[in-house]
KOLPANU-281430 format. One line per field, with one value per atom (N, C-alpha, C, O): x, y, z; atom name; residue number from 1. Coordinates in steps of 0.05 Angstrom, whole numbers, padded with zeros to 5 digits. Example, Ala and Ser with C-alpha at 12.3 -4.5 7.8 and 13.67 -1.06 7.14 Angstrom:
<recs>
px: (00264,00246,00264,00285,00257,00273,00258,00268)
py: (-00114,-00090,-00066,-00066,-00045,-00021,00001,00023)
pz: (00156,00156,00156,00169,00142,00143,00157,00161)
site: (N,CA,C,O,N,CA,C,O)
pos: (1,1,1,1,2,2,2,2)
</recs>
This chain:
<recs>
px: (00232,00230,00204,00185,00199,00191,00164,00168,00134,00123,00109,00109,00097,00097,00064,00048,00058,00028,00024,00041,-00002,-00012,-00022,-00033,-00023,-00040,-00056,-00045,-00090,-00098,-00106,-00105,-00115,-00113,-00138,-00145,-00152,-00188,-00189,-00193,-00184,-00178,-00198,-00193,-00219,-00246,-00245,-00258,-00233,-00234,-00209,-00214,-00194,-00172,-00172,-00162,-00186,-00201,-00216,-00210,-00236,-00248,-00246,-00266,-00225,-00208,-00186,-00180,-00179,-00154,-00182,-00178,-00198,-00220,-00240,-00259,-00238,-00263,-00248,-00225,-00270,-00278,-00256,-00241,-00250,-00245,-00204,-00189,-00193,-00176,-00166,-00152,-00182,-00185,-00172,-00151,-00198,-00188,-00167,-00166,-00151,-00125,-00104,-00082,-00110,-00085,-00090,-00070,-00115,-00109,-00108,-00098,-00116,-00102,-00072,-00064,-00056,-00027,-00021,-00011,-00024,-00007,-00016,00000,-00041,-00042,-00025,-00016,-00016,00014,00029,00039,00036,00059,00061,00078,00036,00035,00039,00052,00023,00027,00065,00076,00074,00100,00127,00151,00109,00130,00118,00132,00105,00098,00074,00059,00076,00056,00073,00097,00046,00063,00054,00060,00043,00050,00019,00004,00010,-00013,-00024,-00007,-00037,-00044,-00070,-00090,-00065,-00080,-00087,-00070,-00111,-00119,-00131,-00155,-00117,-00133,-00134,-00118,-00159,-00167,-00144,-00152,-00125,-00101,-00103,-00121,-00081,-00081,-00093,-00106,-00083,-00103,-00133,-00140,-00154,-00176,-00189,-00214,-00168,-00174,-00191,-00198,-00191,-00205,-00188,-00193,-00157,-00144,-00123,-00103,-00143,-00132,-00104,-00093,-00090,-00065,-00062,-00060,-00059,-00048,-00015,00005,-00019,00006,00004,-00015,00025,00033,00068,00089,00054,00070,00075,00057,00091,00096,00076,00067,00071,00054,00054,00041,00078,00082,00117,00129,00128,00156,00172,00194,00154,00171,00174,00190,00146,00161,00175,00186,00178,00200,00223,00233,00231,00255,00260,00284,00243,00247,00269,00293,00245,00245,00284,00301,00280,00308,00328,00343,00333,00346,00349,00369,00324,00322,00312,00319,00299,00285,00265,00261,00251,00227,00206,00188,00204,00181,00198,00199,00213,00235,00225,00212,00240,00239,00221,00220,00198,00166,00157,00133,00168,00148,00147,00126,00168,00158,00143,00141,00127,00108,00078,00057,00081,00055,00052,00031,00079,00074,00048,00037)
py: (00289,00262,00260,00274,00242,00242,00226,00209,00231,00224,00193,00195,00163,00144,00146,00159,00137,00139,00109,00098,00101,00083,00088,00111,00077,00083,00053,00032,00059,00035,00040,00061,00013,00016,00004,-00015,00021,00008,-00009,00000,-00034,-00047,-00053,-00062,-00045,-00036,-00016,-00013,00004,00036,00031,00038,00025,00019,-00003,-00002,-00021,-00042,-00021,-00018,-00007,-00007,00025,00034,00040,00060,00054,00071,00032,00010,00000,00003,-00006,-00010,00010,00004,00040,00050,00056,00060,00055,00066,00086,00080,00107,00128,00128,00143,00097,00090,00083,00093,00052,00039,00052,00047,00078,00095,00119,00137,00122,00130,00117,00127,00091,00066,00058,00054,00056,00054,00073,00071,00101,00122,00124,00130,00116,00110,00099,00112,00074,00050,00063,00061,00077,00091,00107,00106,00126,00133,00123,00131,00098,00083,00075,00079,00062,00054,00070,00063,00099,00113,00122,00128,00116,00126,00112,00119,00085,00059,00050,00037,00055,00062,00027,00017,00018,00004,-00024,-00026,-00053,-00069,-00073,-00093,-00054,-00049,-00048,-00029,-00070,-00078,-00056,-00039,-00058,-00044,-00070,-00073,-00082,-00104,-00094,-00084,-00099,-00106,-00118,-00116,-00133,-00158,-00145,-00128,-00157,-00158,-00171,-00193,-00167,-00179,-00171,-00163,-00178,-00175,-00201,-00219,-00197,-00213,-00210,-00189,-00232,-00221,-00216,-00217,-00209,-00204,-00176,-00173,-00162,-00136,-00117,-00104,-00120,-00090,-00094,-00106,-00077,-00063,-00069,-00059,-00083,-00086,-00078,-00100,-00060,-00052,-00055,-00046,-00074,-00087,-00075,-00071,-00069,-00061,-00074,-00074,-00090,-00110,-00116,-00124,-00115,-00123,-00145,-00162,-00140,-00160,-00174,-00193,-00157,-00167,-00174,-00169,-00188,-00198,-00179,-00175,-00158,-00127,-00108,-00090,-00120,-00097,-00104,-00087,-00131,-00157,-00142,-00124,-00151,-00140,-00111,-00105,-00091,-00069,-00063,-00055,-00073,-00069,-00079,-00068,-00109,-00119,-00099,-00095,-00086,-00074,-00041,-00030,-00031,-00001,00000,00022,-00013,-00002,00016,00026,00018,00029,00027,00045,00009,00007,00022,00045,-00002,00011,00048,00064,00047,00090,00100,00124,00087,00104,00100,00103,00095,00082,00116,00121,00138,00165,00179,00203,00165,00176,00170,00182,00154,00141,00164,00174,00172,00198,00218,00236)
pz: (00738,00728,00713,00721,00689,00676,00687,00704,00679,00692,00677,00652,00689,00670,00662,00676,00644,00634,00614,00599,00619,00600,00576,00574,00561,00531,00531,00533,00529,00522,00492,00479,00483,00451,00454,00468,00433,00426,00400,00377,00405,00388,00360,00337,00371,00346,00338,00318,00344,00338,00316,00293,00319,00303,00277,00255,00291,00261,00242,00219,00256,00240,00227,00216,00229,00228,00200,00183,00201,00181,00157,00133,00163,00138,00132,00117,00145,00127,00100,00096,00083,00048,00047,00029,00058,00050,00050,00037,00075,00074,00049,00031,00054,00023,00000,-00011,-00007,-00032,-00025,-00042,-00006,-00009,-00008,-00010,-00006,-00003,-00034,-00048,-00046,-00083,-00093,-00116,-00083,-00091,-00105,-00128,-00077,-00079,-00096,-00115,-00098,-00120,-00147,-00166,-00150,-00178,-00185,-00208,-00165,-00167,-00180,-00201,-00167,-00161,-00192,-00209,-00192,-00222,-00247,-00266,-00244,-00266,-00281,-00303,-00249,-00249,-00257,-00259,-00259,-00259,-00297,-00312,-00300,-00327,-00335,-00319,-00364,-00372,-00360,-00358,-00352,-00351,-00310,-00296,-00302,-00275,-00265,-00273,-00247,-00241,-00202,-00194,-00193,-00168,-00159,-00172,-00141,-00132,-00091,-00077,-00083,-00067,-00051,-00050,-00033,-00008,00014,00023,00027,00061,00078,00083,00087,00094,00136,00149,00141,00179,00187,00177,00207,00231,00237,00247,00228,00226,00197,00193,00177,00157,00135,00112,00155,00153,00138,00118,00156,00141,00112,00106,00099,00062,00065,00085,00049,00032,00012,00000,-00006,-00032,-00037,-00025,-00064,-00084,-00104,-00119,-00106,-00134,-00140,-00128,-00173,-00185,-00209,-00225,-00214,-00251,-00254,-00239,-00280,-00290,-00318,-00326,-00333,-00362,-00354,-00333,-00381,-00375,-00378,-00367,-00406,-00405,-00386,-00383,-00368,-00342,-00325,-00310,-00321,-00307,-00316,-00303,-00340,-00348,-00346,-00341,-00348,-00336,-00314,-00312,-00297,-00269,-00256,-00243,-00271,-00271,-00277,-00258,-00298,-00307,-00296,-00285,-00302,-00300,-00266,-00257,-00247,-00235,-00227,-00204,-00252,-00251,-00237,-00238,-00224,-00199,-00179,-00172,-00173,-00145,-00143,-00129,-00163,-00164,-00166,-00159,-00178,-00171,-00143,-00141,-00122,-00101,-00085,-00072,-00087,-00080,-00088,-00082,-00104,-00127,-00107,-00111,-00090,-00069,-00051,-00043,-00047,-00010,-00026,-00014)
site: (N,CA,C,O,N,CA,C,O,N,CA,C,O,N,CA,C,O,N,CA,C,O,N,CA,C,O,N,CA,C,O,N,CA,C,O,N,CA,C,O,N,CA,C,O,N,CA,C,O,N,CA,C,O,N,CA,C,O,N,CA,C,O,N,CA,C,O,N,CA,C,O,N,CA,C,O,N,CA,C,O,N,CA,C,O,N,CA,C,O,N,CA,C,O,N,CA,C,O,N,CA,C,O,N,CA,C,O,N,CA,C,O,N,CA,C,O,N,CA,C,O,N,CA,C,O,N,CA,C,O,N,CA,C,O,N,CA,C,O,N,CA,C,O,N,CA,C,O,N,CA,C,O,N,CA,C,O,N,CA,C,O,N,CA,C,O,N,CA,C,O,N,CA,C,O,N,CA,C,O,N,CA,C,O,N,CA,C,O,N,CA,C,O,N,CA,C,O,N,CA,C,O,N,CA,C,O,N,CA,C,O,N,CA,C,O,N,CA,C,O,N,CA,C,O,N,CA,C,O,N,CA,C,O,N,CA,C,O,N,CA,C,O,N,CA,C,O,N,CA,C,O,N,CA,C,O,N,CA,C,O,N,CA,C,O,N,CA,C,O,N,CA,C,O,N,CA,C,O,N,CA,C,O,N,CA,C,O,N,CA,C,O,N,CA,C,O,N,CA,C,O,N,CA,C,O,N,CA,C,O,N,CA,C,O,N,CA,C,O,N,CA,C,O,N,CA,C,O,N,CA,C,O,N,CA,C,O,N,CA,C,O,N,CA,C,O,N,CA,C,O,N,CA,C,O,N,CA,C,O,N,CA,C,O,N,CA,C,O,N,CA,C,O,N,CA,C,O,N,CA,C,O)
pos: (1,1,1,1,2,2,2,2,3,3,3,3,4,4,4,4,5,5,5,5,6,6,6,6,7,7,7,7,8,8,8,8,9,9,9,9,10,10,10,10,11,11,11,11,12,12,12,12,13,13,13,13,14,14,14,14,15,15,15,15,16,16,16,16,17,17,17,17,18,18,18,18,19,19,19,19,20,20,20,20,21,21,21,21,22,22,22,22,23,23,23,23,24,24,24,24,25,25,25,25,26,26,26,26,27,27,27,27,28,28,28,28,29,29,29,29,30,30,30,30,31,31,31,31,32,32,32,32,33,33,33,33,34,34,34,34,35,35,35,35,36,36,36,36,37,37,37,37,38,38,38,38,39,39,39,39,40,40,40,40,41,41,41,41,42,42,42,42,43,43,43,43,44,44,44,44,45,45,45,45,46,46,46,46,47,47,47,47,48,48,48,48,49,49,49,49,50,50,50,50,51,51,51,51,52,52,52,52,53,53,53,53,54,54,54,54,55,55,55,55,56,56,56,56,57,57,57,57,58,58,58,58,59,59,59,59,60,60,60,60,61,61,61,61,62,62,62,62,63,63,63,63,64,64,64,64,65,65,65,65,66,66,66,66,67,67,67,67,68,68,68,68,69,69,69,69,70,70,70,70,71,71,71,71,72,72,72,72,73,73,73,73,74,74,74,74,75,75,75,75,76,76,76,76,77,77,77,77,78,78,78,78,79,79,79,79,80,80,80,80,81,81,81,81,82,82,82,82,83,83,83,83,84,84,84,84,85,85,85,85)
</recs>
């Protein structure tokens, strides 16, 4: 039989794990990706987001009507987002 175990969670170790610098710049890393791949027209934005407000959110979003309509049409964001892994 399987044996039961706790996991406690360090809830500062993990804050502040979700905001170091080095996160940050591989979470905008990504959407540069994302963006390069989804072509012109295609913005990469970041907020302090969570509970607390500490942990990095990176967006990436059309930003012109040509890449609206793109996106509508071709899905060109949609299909760059494997371009982030």
């Amino acid at each position: 039989m399987a044996q039961k175990f706790k996991v406690e969670m360090n809830s500062s170790g993990a804050k502040a794990l979700l905001a170091d610098p080095a996160v940050v710049a591989d979470l905008l890393a990504r959407g540069g990706r994302i963006r390069s791949a989804a072509g012109d027209g295609v913005e990469v934005t970041m907020i302090r987001g969570g509970y607390g407000g500490g942990r990095p959110v990176v967006f990436v979003a059309t930003e012109t009507s040509e890449a609206k309509r793109d996106e509508a049409i071709n899905h060109s964001l949609l299909g760059s987002v494997d371009s982030g892994r």
